[in-house]
PAZAPA-4460 file (N, C-alpha, C; in steps of 0.05 Angstrom, whole numbers, plus 32768, in hexadecimal, padded with zeros to 4 digits):
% residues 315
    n_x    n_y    n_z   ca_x   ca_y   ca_z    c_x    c_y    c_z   seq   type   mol
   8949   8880   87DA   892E   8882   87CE   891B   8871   87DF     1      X     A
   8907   887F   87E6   88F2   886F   87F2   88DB   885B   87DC     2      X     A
   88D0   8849   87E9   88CB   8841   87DA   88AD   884D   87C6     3      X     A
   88A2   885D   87D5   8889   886D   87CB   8897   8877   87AE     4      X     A
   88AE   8883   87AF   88BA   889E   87A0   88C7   8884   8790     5      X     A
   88D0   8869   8795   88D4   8857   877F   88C1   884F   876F     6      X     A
   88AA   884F   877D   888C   8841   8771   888E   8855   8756     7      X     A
   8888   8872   8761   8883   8889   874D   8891   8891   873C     8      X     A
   88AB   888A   8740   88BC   888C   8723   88B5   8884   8716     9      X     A
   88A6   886D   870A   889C   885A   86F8   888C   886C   86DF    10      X     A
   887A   887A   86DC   886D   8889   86D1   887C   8889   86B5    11      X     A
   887B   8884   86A6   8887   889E   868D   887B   889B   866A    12      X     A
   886E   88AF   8666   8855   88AA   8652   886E   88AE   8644    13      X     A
   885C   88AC   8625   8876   88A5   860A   8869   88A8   85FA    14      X     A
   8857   88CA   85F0   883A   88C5   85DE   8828   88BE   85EA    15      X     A
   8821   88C3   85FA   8804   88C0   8613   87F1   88C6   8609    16      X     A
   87D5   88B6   8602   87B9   88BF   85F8   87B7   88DA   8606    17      X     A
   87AF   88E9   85FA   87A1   88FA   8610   878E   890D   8605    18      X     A
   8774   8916   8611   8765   8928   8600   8754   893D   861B    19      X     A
   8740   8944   860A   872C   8959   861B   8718   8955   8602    20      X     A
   8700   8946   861B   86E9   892F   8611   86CE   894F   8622    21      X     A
   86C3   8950   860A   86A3   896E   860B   8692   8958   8605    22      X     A
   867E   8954   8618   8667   8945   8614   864F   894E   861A    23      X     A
   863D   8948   860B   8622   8951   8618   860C   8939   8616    24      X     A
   85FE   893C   8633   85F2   8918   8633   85DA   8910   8623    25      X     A
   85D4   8903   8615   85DC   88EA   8624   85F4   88E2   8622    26      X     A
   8608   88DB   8627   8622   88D0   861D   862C   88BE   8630    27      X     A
   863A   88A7   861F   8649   888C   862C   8659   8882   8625    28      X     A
   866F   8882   8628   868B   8868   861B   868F   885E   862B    29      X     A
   8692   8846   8610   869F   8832   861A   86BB   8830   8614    30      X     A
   86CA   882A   8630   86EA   882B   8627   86EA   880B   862D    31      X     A
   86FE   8803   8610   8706   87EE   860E   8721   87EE   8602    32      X     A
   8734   87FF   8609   8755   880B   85FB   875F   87F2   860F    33      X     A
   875E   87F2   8621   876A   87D7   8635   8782   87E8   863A    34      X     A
   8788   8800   863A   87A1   8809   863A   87A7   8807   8666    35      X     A
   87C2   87FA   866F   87BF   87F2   8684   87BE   880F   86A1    36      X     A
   87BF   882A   8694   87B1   883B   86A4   87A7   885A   868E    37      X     A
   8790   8864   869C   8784   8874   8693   877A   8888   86AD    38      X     A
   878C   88A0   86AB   877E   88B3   86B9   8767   88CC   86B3    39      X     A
   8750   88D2   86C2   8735   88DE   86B9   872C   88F5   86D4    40      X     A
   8731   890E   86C5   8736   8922   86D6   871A   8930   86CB    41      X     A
   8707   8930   86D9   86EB   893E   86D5   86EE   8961   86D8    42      X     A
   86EB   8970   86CC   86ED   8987   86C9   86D3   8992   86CC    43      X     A
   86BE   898E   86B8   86A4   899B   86BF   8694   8984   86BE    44      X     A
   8677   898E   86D5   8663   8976   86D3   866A   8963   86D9    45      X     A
   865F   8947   86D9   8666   8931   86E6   8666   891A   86D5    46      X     A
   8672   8907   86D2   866E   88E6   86C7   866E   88D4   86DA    47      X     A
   866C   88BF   86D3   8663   88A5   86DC   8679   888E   86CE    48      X     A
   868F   887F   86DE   86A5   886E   86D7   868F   8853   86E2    49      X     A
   8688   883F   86C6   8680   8825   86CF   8693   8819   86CB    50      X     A
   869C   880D   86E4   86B6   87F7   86DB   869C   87D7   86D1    51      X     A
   86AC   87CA   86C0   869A   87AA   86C0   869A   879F   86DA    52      X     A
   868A   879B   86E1   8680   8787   86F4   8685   8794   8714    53      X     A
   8680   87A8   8710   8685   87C0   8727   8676   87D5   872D    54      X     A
   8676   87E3   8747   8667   87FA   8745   866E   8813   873A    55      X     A
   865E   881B   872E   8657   883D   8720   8663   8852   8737    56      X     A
   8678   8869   872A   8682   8877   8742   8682   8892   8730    57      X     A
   8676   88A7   8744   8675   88BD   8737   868A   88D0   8733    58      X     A
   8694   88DF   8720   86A8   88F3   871D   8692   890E   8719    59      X     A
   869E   8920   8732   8697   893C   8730   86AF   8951   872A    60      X     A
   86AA   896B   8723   86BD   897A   871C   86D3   8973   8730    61      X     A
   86EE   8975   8722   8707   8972   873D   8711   895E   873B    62      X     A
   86F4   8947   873E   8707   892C   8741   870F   891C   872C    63      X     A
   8729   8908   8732   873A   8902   871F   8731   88E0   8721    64      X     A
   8731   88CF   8715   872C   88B4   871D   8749   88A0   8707    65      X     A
   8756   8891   8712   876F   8883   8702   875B   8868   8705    66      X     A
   8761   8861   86E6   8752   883B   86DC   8766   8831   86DC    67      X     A
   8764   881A   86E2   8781   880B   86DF   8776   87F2   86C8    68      X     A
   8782   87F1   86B5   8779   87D9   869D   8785   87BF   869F    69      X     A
   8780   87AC   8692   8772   87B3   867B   874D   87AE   8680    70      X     A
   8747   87B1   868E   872D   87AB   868F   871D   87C2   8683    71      X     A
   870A   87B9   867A   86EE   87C6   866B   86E5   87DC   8681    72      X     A
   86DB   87F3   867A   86C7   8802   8688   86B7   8817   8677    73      X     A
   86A7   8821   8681   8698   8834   867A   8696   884B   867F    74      X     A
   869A   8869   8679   8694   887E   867F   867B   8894   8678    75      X     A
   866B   8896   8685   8652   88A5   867C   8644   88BB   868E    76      X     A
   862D   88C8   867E   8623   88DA   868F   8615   88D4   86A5    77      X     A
   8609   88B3   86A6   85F7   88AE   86B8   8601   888D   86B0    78      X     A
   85FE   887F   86BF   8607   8864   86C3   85F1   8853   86B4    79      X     A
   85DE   885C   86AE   85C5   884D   86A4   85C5   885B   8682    80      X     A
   85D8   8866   867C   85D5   886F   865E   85E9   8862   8651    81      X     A
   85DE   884B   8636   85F2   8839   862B   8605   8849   861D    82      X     A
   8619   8839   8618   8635   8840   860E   8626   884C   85E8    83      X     A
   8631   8865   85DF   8627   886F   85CA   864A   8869   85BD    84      X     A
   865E   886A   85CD   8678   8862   85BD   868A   8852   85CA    85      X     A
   8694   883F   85B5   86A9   8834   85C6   86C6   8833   85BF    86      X     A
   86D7   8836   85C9   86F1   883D   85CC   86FF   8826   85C7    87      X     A
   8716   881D   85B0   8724   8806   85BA   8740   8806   85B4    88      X     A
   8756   87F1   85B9   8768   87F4   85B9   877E   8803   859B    89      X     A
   878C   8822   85A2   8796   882E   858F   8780   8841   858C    90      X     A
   8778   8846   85AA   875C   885C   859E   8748   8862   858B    91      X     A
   8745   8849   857A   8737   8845   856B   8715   8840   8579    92      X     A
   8704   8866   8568   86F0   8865   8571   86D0   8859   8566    93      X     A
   86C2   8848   8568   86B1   8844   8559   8692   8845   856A    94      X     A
   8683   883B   855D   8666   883C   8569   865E   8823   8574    95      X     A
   8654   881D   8586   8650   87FA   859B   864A   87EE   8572    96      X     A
   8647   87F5   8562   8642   87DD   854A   8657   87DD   853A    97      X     A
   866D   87F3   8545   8687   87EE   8538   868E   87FE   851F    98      X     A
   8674   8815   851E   8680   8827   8506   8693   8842   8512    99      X     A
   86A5   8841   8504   86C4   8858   850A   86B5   886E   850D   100      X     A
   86B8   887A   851E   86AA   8895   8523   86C1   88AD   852C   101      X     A
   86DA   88A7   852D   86F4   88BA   853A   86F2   88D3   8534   102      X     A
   86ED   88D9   850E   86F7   88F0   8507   86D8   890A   850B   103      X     A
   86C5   88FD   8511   86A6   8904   8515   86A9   8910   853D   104      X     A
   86B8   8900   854C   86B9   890C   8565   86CE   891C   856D   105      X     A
   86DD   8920   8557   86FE   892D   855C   86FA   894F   8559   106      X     A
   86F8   8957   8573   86FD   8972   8575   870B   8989   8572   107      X     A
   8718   8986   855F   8730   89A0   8561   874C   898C   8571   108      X     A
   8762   8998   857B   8777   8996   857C   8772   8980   8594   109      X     A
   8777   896F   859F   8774   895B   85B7   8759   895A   85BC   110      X     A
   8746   8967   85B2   872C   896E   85B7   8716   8949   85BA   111      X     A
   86FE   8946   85BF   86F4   8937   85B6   86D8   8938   85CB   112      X     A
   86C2   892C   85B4   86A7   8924   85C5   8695   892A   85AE   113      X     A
   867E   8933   85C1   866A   892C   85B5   8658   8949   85A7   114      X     A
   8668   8965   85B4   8659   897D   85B1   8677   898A   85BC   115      X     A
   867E   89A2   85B2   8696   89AE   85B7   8687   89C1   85D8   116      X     A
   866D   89C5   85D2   8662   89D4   85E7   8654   89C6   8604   117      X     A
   865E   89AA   8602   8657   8996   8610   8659   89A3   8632   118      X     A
   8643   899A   8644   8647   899B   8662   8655   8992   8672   119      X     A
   8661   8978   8663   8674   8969   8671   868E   896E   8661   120      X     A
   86A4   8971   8675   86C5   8971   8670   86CC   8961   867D   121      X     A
   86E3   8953   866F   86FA   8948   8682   8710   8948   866E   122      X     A
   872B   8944   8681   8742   893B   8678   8746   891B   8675   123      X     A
   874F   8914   865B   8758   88F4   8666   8771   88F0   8659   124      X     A
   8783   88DE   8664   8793   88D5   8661   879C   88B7   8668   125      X     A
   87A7   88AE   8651   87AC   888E   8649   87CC   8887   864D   126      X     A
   87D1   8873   8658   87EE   8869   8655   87E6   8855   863E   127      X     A
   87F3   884A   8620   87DF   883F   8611   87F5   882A   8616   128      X     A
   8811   8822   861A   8826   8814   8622   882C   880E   8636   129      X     A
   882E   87F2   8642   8836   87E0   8658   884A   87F1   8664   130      X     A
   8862   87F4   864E   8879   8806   8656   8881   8816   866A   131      X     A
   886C   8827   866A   886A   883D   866A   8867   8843   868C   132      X     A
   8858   882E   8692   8847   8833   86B1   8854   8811   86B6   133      X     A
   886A   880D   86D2   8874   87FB   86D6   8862   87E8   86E6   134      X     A
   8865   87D0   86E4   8850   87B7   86F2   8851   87C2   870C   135      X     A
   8868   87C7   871B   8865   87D5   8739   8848   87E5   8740   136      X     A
   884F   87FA   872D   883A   8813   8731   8823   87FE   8730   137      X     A
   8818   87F2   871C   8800   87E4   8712   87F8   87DB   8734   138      X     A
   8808   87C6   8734   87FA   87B0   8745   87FD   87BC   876A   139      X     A
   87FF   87D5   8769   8804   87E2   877A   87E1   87F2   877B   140      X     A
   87D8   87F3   8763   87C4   8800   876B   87A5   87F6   8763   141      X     A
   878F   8804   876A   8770   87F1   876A   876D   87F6   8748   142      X     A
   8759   87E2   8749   874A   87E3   8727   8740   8802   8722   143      X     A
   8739   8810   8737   8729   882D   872E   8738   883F   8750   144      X     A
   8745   8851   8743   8753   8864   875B   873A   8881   8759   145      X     A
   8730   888C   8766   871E   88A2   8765   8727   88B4   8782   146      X     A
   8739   88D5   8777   873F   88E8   8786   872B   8907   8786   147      X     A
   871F   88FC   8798   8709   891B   8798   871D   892F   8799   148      X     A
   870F   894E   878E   8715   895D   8788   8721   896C   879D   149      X     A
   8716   8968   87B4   8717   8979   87C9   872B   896F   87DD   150      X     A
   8730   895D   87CE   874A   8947   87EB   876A   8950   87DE   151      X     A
   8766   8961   87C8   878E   8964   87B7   8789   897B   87AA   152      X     A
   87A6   8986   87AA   87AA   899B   8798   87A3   8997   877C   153      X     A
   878E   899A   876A   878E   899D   8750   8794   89AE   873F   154      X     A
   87AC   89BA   8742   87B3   89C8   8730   87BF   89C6   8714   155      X     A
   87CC   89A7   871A   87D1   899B   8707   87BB   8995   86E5   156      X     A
   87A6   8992   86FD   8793   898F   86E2   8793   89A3   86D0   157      X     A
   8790   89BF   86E6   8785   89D9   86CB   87A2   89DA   86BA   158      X     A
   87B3   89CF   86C1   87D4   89D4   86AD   87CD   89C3   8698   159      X     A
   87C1   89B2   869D   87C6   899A   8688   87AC   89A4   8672   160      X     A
   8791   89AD   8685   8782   89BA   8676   8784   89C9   8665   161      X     A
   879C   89E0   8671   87A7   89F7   8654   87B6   89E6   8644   162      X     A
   87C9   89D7   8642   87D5   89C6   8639   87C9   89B4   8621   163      X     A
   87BB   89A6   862A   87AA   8992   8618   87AB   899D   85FC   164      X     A
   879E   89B6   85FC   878A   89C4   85E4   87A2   89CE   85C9   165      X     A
   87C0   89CA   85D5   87DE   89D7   85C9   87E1   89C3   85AF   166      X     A
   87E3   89D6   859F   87F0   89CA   858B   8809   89D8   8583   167      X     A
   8822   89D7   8594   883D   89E5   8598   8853   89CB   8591   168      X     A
   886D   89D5   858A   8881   89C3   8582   8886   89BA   85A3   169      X     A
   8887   89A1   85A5   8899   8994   85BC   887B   8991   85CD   170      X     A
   8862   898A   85C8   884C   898D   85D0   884D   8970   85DC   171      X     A
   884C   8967   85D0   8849   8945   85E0   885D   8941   85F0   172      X     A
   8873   8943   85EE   888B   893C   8606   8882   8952   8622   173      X     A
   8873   8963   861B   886A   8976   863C   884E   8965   863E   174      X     A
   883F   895E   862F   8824   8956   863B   882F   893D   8645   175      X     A
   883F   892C   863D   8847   8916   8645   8850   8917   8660   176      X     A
   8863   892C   866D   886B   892F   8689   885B   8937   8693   177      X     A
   8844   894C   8686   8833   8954   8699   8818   893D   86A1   178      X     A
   881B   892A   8696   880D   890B   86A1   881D   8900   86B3   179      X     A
   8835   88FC   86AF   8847   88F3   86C4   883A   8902   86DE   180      X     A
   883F   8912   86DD   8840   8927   86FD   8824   892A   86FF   181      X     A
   880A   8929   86F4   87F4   8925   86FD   87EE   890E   8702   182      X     A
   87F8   88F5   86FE   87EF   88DE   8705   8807   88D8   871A   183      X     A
   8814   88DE   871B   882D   88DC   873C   881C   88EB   874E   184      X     A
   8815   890C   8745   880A   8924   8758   87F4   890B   8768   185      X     A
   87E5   88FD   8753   87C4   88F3   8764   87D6   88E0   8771   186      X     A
   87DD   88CB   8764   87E7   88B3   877A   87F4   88C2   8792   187      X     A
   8801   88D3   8794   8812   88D4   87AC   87F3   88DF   87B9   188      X     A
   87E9   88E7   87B3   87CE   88F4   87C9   87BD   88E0   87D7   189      X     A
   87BD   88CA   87BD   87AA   88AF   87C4   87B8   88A1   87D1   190      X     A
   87D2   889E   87D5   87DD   888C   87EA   87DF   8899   8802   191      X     A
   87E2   88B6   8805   87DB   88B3   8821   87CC   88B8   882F   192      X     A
   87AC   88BB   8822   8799   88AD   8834   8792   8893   8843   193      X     A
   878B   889D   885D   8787   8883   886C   8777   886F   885E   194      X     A
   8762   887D   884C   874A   8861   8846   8757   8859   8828   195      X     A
   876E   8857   8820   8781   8852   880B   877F   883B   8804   196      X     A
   8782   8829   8816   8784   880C   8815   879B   8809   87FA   197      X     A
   87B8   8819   8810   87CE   8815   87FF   87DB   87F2   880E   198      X     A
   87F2   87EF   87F2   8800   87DC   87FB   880F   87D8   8814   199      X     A
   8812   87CA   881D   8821   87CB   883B   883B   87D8   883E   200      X     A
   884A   87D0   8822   8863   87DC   8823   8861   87F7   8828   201      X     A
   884F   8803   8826   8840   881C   8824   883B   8828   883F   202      X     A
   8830   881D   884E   8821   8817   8868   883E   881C   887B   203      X     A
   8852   8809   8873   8865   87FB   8885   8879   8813   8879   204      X     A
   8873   8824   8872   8886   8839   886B   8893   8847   8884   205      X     A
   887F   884F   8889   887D   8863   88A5   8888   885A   88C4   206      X     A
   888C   8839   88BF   8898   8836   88D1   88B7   8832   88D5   207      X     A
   88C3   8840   88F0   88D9   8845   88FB   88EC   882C   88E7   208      X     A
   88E6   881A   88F1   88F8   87FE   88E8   88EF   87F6   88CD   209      X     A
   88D2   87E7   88C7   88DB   87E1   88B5   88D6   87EE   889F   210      X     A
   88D2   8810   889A   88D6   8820   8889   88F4   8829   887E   211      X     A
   8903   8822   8893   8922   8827   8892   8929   880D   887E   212      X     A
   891F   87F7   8889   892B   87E5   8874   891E   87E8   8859   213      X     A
   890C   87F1   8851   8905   87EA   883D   890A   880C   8827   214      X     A
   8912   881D   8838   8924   882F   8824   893B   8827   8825   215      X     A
   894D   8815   8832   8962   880A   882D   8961   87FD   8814   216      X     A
   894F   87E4   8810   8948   87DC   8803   8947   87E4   87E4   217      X     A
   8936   87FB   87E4   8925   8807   87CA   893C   8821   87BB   218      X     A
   8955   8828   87D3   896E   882F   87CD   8984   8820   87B9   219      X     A
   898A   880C   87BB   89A1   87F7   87B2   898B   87DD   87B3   220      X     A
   897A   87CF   879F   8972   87B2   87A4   8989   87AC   8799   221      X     A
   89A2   87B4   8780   89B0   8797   877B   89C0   8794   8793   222      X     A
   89C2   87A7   87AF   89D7   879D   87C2   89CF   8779   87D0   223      X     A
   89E4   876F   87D1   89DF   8759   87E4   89D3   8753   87FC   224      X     A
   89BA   8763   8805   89B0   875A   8816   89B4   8748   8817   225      X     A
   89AA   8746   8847   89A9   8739   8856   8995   873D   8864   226      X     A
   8980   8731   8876   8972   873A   8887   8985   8747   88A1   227      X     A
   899D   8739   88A3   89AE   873C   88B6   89BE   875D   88AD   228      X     A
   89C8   8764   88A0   89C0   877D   889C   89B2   8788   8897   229      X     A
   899D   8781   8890   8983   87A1   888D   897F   879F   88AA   230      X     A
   897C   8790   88BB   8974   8796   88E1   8990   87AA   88EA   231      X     A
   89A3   87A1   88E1   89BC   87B1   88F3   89BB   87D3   88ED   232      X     A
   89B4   87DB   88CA   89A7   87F0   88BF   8992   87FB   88D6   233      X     A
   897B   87E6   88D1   8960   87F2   88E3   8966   87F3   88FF   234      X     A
   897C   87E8   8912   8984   87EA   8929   8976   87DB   8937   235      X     A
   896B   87C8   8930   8961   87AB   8940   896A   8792   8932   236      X     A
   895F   8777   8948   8968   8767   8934   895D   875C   892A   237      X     A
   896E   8740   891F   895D   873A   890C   8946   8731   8906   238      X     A
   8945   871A   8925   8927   8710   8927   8915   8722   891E   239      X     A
   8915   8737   8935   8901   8750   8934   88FD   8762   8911   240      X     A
   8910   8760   8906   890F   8770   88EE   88FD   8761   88D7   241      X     A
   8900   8742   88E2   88F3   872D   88CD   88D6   8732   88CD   242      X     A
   88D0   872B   88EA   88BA   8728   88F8   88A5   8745   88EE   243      X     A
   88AB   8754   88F7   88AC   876A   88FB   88A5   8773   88D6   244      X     A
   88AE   8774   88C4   88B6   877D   88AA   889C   876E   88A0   245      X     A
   889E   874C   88AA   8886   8736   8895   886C   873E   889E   246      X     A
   8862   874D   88B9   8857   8751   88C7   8840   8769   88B6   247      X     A
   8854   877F   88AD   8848   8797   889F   884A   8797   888A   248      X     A
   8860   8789   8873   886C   8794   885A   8857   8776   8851   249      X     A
   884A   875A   8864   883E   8750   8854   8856   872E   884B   250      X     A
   886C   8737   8849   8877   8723   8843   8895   8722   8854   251      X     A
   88A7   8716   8853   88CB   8713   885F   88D5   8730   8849   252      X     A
   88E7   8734   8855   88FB   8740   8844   8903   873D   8834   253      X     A
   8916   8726   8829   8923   8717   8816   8908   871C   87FF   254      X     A
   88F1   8708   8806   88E0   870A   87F4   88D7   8725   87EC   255      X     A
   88D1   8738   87F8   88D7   8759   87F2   88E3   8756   87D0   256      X     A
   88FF   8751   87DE   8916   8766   87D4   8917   8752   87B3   257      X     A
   8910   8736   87B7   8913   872A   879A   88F8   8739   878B   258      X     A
   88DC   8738   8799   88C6   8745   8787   88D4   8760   877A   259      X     A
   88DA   8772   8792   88F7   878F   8787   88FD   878D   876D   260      X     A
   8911   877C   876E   892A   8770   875A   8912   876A   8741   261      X     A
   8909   8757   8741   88FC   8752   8726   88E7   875E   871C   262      X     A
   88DE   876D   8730   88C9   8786   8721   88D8   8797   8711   263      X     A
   88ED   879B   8724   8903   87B2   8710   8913   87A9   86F6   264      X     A
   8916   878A   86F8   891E   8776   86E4   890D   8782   86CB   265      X     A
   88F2   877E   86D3   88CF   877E   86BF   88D2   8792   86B0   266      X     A
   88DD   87AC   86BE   88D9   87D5   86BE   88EF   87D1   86A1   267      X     A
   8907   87CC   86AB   8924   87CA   8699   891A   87BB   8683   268      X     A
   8918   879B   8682   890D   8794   8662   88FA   87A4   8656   269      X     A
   88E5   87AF   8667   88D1   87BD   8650   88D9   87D0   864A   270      X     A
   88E3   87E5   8656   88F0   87FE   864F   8910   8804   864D   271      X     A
   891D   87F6   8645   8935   87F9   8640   893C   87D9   862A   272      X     A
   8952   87E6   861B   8962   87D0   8603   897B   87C6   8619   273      X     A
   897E   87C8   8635   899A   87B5   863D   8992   879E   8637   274      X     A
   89A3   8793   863A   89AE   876F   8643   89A7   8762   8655   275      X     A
   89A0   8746   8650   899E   873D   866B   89AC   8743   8682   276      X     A
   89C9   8736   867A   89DE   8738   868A   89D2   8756   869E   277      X     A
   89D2   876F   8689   89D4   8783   8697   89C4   8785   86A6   278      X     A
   89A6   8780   86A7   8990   8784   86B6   8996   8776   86CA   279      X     A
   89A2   8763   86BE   89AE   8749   86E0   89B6   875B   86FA   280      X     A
   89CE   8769   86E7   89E1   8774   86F2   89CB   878B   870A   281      X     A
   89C7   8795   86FF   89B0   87AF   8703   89A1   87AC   8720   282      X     A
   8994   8797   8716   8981   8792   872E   898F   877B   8742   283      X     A
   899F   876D   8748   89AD   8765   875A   89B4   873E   8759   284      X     A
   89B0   8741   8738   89B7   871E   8730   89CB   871F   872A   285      X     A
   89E3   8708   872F   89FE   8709   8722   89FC   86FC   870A   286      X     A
   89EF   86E9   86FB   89E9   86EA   86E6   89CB   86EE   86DA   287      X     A
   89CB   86EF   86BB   89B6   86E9   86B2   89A8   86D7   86B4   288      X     A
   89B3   86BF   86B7   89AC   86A4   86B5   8996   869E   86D1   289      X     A
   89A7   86B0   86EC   899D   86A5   86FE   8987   86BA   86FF   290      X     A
   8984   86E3   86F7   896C   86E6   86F0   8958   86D7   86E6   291      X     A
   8961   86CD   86CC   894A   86BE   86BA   893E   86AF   86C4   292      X     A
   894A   869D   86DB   8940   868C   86E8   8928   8691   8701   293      X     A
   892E   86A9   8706   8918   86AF   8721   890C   86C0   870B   294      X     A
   890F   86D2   86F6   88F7   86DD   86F0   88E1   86C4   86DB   295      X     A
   88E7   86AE   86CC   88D7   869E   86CC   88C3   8690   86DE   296      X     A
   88CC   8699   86F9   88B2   868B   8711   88B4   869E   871A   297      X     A
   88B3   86B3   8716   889D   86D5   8722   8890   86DA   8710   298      X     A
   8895   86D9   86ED   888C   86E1   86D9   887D   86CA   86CD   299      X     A
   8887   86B2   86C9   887A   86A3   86B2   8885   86A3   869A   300      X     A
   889A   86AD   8692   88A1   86B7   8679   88BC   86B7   867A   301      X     A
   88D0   86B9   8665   88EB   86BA   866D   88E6   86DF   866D   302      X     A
   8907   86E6   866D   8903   8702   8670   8906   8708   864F   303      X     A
   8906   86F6   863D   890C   86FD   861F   88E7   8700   8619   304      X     A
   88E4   86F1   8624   88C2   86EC   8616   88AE   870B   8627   305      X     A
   88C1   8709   863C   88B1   8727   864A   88BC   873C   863D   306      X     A
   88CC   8740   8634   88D7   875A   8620   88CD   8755   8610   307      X     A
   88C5   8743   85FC   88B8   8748   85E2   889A   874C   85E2   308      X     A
   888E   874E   8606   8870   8759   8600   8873   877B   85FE   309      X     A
   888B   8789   85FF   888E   87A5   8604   8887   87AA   85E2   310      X     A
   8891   879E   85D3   8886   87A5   85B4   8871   8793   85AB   311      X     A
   8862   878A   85BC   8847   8777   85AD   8832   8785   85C3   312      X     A
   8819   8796   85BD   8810   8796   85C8   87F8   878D   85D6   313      X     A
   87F9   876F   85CE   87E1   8767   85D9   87F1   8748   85EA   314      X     A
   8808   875A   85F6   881A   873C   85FD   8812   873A   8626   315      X     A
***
């Protein structure tokens, strides 16, 4: 497994917000769900994504833009028209003075806005769980991702478009994958543009050597690496693989391969009931003890106190 196609496994909605928002302007929300990603696929007409303390970026038909949370932003027809609703955590919708307004903008089956005959469309979709979307993916990508229309296949959208509007048995477990694979479909598009300003591991993919090591790597982390074997693998040595690896990937190897290990440590407590022990096992600690111990100075937290933000969600 390379490490791109490791990054992207991460995905997996579980009950994913999701709707198809008809607006006609003036119109403005405010999203304040803090949910830690939200994808916004403009269909007709255009909006305006104000992140706080950032610039205003326009969405035209086509294009898709991923928020990464929990931070505040704004979505509207024009950047200069105040927020008429605001959005908060559990999708709970009210008015900037806080009167419940949900069942007044709720359109029919996933439906929602402000006029069913509205000028503006889009698709959106919410991860509303930490869970769900692994710290990797997160910190892998910018506060606001924006993929014009014209740079990827969008086909995915019009599926999800027929999709949305379904009120069929087994309806959520397909809209749910069909978020998966639209928000993998964009990232894999957005990473490989040049003006990406992807992560290095990213960058350092493509090269001969130390791309070899680092699908070695992203293959087996609980194996026992060595720098002295990943060079014999990559067919240089070791100096050169060190040098060479800290040079593009940003940091040594070793240090690599423990961030590896305890990101995947992070993935396993939130989304799975094993064991310490086992997760030890998993990602390449021989005990729990000595996991617990390096994920308290990567994390801050033991790994008990980081599994119990998976059921608190404001942890």
């Amino acid at each position: 497994m390379d490490a791109l196609a490791d990054l992207l496994d991460g995905p997996r909605a579980r009950g994913a917000f999701l709707l198809r928002a008809t607006l006609s302007p003036p119109w403005s929300v405010r999203i304040q769900d803090e949910a830690p990603l939200c994808l916004i696929a403009m269909v007709r007409d255009e909006a305006w994504i104000v992140p706080d303390g950032d610039r205003a970026v326009r969405l035209g038909p086509g294009d898709v833009a991923v928020v990464r949370g929990p931070s505040h932003y704004t979505v509207a027809d024009d950047p200069a028209t105040t927020p008429r609703v605001v959005i908060h955590p559990g999708q709970v919708c009210t008015t900037p003075d806080g009167r419940v307004v949900s069942a007044e903008m709720a359109l029919g089956t996933r439906g929602w806005g402000n006029d069913p005959g509205g000028s503006a469309v889009m698709l959106v979709g919410a991860y509303p769980m930490r869970g769900a979307v692994t710290g990797r993916l997160l910190a892998a990508l910018p506060a606001l991702l924006l993929l014009r229309g014209d740079s990827w296949d969008g086909s995915l959208v019009t599926l999800l478009g027929r999709e949305i509007v379904k009120d069929e048995p087994g309806q959520e477990v397909v809209l749910d994958r069909l978020l998966d694979l639209l928000l993998i479909a964009v990232l894999r598009a957005w990473f490989s543009r040049p003006d990406a300003r992807a992560p290095g591991w990213y960058r350092a993919h493509g090269d001969p050597v130390v791309g070899q090591a680092l699908r070695t790597l992203h293959a087996d982390p609980a194996h026992p690496w060595t720098v002295a074997e990943l060079a014999r693998r990559a067919g240089v040595s070791r100096a050169a693989l060190a040098q060479r690896f800290a040079r593009l990937v940003g940091e040594p190897p070793m240090a690599y391969l423990t961030g590896l290990r305890l990101a995947r440590a992070a993935d396993l407590l939130r989304e799975t009931d094993a064991t310490l022990e086992a997760v030890a096992r998993q990602v390449g600690y021989g005990t729990a003890f000595a996991l617990s111990s390096a994920f308290k100075r990567e994390h801050g937290v033991s790994p008990q106190r980081y599994r119990e933000g998976r059921r608190d969600p404001d942890a």
